[in-house]
C-alpha positions in Angstrom: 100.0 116.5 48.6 103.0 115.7 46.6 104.9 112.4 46.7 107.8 114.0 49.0 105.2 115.9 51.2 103.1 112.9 51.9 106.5 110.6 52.7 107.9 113.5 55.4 104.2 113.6 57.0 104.5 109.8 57.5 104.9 108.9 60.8 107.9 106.4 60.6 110.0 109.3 58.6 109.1 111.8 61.5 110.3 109.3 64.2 113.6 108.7 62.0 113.7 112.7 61.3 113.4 113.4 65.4 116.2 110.8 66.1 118.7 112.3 63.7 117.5 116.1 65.3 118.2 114.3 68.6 121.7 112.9 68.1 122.7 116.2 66.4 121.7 118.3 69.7 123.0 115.7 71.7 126.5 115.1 69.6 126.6 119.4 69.3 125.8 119.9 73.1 129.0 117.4 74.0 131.4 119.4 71.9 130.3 122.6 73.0 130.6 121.0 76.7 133.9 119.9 76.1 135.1 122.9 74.1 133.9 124.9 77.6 135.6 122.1 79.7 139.3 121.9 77.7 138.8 125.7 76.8 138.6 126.7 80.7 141.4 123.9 81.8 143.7 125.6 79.2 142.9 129.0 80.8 143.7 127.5 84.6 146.8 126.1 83.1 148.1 129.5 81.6 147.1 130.9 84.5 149.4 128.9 87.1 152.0 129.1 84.3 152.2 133.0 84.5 151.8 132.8 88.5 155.0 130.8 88.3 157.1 133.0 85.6 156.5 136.1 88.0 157.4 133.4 91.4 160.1 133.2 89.2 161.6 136.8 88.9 160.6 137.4 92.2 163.6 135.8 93.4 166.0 138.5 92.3 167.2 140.1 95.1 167.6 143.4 93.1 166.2 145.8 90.9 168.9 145.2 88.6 169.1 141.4 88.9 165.7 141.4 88.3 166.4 143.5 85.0 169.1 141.4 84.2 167.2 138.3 84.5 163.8 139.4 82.3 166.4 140.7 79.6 168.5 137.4 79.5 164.6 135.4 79.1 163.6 138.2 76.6 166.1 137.0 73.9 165.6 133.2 74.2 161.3 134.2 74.2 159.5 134.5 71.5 156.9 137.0 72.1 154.3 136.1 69.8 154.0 133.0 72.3 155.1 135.1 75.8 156.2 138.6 76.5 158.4 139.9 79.3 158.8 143.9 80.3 160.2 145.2 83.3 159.8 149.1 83.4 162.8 150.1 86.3 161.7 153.3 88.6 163.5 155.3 86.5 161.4 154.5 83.4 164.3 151.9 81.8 162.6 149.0 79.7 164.0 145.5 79.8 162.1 142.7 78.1 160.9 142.0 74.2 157.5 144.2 74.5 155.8 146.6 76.7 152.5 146.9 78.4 150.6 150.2 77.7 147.4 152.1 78.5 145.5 153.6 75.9 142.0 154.6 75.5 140.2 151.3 75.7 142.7 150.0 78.8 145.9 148.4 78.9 147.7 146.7 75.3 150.9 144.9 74.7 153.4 146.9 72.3 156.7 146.1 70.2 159.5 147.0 71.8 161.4 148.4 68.8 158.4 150.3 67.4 156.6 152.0 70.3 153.1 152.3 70.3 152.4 149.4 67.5 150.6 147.2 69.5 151.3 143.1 69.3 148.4 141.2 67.7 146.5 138.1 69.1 145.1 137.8 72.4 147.3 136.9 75.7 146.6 136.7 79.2 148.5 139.1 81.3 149.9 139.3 85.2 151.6 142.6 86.2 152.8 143.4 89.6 155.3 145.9 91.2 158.8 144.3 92.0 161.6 146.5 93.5 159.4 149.8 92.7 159.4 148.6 88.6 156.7 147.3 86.8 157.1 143.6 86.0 154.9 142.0 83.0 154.5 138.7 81.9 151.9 137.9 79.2 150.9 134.4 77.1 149.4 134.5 74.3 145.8 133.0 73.8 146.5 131.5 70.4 146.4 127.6 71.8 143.2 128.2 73.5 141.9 129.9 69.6 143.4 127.0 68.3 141.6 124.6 69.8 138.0 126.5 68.7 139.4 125.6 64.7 140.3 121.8 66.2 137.0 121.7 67.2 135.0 123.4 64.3 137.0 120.9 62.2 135.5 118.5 64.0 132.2 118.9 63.3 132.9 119.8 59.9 134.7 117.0 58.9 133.1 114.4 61.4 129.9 115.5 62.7 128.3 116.8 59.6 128.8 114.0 57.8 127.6 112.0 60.1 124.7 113.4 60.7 124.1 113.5 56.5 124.6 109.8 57.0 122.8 108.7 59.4 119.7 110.8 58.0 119.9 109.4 54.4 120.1 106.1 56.2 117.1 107.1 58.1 115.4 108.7 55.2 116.0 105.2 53.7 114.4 102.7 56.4 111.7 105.3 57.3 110.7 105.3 53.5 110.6 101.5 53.4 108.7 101.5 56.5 106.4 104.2 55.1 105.8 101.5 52.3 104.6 98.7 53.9 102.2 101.1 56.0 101.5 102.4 52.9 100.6 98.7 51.8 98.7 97.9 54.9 96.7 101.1 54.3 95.5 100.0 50.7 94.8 96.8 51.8 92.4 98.0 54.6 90.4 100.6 52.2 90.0 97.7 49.6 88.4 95.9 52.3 86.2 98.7 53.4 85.2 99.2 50.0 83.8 95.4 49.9 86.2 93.6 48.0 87.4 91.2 51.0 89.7 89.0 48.4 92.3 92.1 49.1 95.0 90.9 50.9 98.4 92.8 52.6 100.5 89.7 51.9 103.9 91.1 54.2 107.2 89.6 53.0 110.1 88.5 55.3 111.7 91.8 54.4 109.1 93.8 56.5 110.0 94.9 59.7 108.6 92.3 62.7 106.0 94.5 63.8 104.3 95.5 60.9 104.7 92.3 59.2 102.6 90.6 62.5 100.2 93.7 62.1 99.7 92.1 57.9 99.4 88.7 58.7 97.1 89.8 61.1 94.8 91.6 59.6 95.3 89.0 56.3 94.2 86.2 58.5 90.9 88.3 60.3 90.3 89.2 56.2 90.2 85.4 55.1 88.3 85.2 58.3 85.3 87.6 57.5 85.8 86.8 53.8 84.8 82.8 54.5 81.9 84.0 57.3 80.7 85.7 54.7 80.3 83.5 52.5 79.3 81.3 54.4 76.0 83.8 55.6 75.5 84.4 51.9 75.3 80.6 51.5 72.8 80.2 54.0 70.6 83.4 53.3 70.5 81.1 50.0 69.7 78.2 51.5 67.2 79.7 53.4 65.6 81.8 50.2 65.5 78.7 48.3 63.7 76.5 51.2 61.5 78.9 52.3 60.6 79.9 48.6 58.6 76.9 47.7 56.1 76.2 51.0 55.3 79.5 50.9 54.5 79.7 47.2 52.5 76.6 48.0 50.6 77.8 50.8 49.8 80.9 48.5 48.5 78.9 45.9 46.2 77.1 47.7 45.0 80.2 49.7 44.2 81.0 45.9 42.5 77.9 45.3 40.7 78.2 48.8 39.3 81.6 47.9 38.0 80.3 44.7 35.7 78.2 46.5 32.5 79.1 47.7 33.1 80.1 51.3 30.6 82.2 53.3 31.9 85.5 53.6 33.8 84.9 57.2 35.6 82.7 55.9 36.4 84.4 53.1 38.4 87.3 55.4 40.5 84.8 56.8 41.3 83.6 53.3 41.9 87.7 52.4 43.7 87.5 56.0 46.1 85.2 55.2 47.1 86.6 52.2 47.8 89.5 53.7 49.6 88.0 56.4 52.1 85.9 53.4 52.5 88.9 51.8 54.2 90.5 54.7 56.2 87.3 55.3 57.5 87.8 51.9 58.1 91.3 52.5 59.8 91.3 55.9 62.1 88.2 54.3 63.1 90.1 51.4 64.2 93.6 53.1 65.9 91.2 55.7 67.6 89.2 52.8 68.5 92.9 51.2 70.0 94.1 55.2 72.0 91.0 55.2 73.6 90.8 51.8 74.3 95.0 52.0 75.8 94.1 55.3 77.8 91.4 53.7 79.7 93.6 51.5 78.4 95.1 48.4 81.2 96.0 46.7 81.9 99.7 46.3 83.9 99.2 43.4 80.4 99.3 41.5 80.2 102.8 42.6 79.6 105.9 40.1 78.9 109.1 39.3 74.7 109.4 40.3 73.1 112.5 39.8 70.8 112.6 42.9 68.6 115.9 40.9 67.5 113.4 38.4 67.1 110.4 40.6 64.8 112.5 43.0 63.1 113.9 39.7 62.3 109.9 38.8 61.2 109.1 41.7 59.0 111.7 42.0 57.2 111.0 39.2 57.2 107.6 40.2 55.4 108.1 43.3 53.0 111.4 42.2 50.0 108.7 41.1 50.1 107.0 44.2 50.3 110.2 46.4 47.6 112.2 44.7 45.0 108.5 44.7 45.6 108.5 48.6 44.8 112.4 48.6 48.4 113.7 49.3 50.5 115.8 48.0 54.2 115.2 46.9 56.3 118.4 46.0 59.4 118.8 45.0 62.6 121.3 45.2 65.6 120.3 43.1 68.2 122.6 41.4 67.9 122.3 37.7 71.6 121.8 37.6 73.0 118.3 38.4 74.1 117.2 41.8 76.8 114.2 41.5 77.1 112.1 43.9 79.5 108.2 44.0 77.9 105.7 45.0 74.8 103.3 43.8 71.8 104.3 41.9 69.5 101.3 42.5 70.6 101.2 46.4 69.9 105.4 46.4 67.2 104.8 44.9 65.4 102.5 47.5 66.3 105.1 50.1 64.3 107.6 48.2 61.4 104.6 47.8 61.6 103.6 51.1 61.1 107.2 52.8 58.3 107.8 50.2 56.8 105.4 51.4 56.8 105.8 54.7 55.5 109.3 54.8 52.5 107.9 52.7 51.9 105.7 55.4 52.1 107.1 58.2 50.6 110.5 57.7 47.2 111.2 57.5 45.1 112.3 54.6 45.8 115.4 53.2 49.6 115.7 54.2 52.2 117.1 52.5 55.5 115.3 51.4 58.3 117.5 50.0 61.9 116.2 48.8 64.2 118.5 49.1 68.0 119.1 47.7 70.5 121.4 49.2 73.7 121.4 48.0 76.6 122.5 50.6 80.3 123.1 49.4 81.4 119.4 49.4 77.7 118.0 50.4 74.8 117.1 48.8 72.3 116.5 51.4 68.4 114.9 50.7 65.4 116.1 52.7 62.2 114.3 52.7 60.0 115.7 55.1 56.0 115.9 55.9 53.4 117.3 57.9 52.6 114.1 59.9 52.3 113.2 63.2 56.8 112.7 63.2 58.7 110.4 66.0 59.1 111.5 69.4 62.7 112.4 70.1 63.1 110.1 72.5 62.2 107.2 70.0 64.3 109.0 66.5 67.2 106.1 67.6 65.1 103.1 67.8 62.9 103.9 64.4 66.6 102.6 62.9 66.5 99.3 64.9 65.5 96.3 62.9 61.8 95.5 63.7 61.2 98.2 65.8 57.6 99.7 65.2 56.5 103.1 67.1 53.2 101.8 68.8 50.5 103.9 67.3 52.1 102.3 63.8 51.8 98.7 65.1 48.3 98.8 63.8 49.4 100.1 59.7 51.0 98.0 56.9 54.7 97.7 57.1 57.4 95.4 58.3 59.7 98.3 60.3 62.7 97.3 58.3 62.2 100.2 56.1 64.1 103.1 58.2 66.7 100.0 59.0 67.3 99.4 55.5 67.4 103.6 54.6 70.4 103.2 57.5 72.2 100.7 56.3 72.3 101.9 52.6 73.5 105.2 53.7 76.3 103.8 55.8 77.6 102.0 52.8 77.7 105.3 50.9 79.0 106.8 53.7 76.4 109.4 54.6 74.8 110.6 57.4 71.4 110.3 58.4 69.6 112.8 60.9 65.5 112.4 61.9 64.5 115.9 63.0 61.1 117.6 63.9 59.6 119.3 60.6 57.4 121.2 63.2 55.0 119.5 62.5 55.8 116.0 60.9 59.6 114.4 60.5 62.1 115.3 58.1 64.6 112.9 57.1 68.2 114.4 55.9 70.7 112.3 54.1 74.2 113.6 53.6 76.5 112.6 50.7 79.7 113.2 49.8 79.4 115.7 46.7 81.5 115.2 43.8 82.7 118.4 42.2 81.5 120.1 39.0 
């Protein structure tokens, strides 16, 4: 979206947009109301001004009094503004016009030149007075008048008004879209991992977004020192840990090069075994923690998933065919880009590997799978194991969590928890479904186009 789209789509320039459109229908609707309202009084006024001519010329007592008294009016009238006509019962015509019937209805006339009507608009009262016709007629032309006075007025006050007030408008709403602007940023550089961003609101924001900054500036410097701080301690506790358990592996070492009788000797094996998986679970739970803390994705880059799947294939095909499994592939021969982390992809892909040779029997198949989707790229690595119930698909993601026919097998149950956490940070979505038989795992990327 362009510059100009994207600042009219902002919410602060609809809001000042929608208040100008307001005071526009509201300013318009009072002059049209009191256009109606003057416009209409005017009318009422003519009105009782005509019913008081004829009152008038009523009180002639004769036909020729009365014609005497609309001719004497006649000359002192003009009647572009009022015109007078008395028609006698004889057909005489006293007055400075004439009223008329022609095919659309009645029309005012000149007096000299009969039949040329008079222009403009009036208002007209006839009535018969001493068997005559008697006329009187004002003209409209105030009442048209006051439609330019008014048209002026919005012209000439109105409109510019309204031009005003919306470049003004315009003009807050576009600093306002700013500082949103700013606080949006701000919020995406800290979802990306970088928690040193900060909004930093001047005293030239508005009040409510400038609290909103500080706000969110002060639950940043927050998260930024807590995590530090857990960072800190995860290496505190990797460095204390590091040493006794190095020491109580070397002499387990030194123990098993003794003669022991053979009982003995598997507790030694035992508690190898059992540091190993010390090691292990402390490691992936050191790997949770510091993904968790923020890895930063400003690290992120172009990874072709094809090849990576292709690598890790290869990887993993000696260790699948010695415990008799199979490991088959389907990738397109074209790459499929995806942002994000290679390394941290690629313990997804070493992690599900090696959970489907765990925990399927020998003799099972394990397929990875790519499918590429308009704007996905989505990873399949499925078998033909004994899967998760559906009921338990939720938990397998929980830290520690082991389904309990697996509590017996090698294996921490971080490794699913880890897989979740890695695709999270990349922004995908991950989905455990029934292979019919076995599970299938399906990780969805954002693909980045050709």
């Amino acid at each position: 979206m362009s510059g100009r789209g994207h600042l009219f789509s902002a919410s602060p320039v609809r809001l000042a947009l929608g208040l100008v459109a307001l005071f526009a229908l509201v300013s318009v609707a009072s002059l049209v109301a009191s256009y109606t309202l003057t416009s209409r009084a005017l009318d009422t006024q003519m009105r009782q001004q005509l019913r008081q001519d004829l009152a008038g010329f009523r009180a002639a007592p004769t036909a020729a009094a009365l014609a005497a008294l609309v001719a004497a009016e006649a000359q002192a009238t003009d009647p572009d503004r009022v015109v007078l006509s008395y028609v006698t019962e004889n057909g005489r015509h006293f007055g400075n016009g004439r009223l008329e019937r022609d095919q659309e209805g009645y029309v005012l006339t000149t007096l000299e030149d009969t039949g040329t009507p008079i222009s403009g608009e009036y208002l007209a009262l006839a009535t018969r007075e001493h068997r005559g016709l008697l006329t009187v007629a004002r003209s409209r032309s105030e009442i048209d008048q006051l439609w330019a006075v008014y048209r002026t007025i919005a012209l000439l006050s109105l409109l510019p008004t309204l031009i005003i007030a919306l470049g003004a408008g315009l003009a807050m709403a576009r600093r306002s879209a700013r500082q949103v602007d700013a606080v949006r940023r701000t919020l995406g550089i800290l979802t990306s991992g970088d928690l040193s961003a900060r909004v930093r609101p001047t005293s030239a924001w508005s009040d409510d977004l400038r609290r909103v900054g500080n706000g969110i500036d002060r639950m940043a410097a927050a998260y930024e020192n807590s995590t530090a701080a857990l960072r800190q301690v995860s290496s505190d506790v990797a460095h204390d840990l590091k040493t006794p358990i190095q020491r109580i592996s070397v002499r387990l070492d030194e123990l098993g090069r003794t003669d022991l009788d053979p009982d003995a000797q598997a507790l030694v094996d035992q508690a190898r075994a059992d540091i190993a998986g010390v090691v292990s679970v402390f490691r992936a739970l050191l790997q949770i923690a510091q993904i968790e803390a923020g890895t930063p994705k400003s690290r992120f880059q172009p990874v072709d998933l094809a090849a990576l799947v292709d690598t890790f294939a290869e990887l993993y095909e000696p260790a699948a065919q010695e415990s008799g499994r199979q490991l088959r592939t389907d990738v397109p021969e074209r790459p499929m880009m995806v942002h994000g982390d290679a390394d941290l992809i690629g313990q997804i892909l070493a992690n599900l590997i090696e959970n489907a040779l765990r925990h399927t029997p020998h003799g099972s198949d394990i397929a990875l799978r790519l499918e590429r989707l308009p704007d996905r790229a989505i990873l399949h690595v499925s078998d033909n194991g004994p899967g998760i119930p559906a009921s338990e698909r939720d938990k397998v993601m929980q830290r520690l969590y082991r389904l309990d026919r697996s509590r017996n097998t090698p294996g921490s149950g971080l490794g699913l928890s880890l897989v979740s956490v890695i695709a999270n940070l990349h922004d995908a979505g991950i989905t455990l479904s029934d292979n019919d038989p076995g599970l299938c795992v399906s990780i969805s990327f954002q693909a980045l186009s050709a």
